[in-house]
C-alpha positions as CSV (number, residue, x, y, z in Angstrom):
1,X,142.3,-54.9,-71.6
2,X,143.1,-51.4,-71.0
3,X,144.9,-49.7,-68.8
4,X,148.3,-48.0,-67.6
5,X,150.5,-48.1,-64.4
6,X,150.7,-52.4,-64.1
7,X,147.0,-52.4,-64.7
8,X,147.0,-53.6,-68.1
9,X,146.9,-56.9,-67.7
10,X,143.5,-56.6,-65.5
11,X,140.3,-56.5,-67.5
12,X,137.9,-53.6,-67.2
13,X,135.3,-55.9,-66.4
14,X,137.0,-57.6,-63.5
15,X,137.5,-53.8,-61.9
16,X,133.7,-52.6,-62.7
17,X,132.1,-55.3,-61.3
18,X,134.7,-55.9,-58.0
19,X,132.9,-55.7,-54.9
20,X,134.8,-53.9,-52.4
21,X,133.1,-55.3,-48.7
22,X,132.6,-52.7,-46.1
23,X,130.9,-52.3,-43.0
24,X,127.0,-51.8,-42.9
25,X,126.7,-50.8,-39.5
26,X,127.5,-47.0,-39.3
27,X,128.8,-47.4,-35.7
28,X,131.8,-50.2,-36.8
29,X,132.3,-47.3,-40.2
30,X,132.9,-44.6,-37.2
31,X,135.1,-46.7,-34.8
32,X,137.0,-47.5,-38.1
33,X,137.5,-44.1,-39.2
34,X,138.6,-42.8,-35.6
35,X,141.0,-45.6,-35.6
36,X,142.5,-44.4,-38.9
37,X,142.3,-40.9,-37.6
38,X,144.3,-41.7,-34.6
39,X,146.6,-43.7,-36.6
40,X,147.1,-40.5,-39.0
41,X,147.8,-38.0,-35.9
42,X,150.2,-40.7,-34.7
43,X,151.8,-41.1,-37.8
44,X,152.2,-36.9,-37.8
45,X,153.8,-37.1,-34.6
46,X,156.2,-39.7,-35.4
47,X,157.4,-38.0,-38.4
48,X,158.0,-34.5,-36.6
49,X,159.7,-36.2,-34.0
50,X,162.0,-38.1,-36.7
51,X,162.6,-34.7,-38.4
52,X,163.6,-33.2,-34.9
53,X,166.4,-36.2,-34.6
54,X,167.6,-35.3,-38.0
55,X,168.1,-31.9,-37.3
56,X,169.6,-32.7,-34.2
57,X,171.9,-34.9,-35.5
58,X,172.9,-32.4,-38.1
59,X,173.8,-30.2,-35.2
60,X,175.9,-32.5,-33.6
61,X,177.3,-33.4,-36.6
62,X,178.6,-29.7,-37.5
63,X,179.9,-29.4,-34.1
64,X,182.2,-32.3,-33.7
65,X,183.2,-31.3,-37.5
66,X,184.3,-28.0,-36.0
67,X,185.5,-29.3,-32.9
68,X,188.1,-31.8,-35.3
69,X,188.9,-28.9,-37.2
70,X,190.0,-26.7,-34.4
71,X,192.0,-29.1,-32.6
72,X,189.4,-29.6,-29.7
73,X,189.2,-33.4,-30.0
């Protein structure tokens, strides 16, 4: 057994000979792929959107903090 990262206890056999199935036909490979792809830009989207809330909230955050401190509240 060799090995790092929790992998030690997995012979080197068992990984060299693992088959890993897979789709022979090329045209389930490519509607497979374009689903990951449009999983991935969707994924990008999501997370740009998140940071935008963040910031947002930050904003709003800084100006009720200022409003407090000035009395306005």
């Amino acid at each position: 057994m060799t090995g790092a990262v929790g992998h030690k206890r997995v012979s080197k056999d068992f990984i060299e000979n693992y088959r890993l199935p897979f789709p022979k036909s090329m045209t389930e490979q490519k509607a497979i792929v374009a689903k990951l792809d449009a999983l991935s830009e969707q994924t990008k989207k999501l997370g740009n959107i998140y940071n935008r809330k963040l910031a947002n909230l930050e904003e709003l955050k800084k100006s009720i903090l200022k409003k407090a401190f000035s009395g306005e509240l």
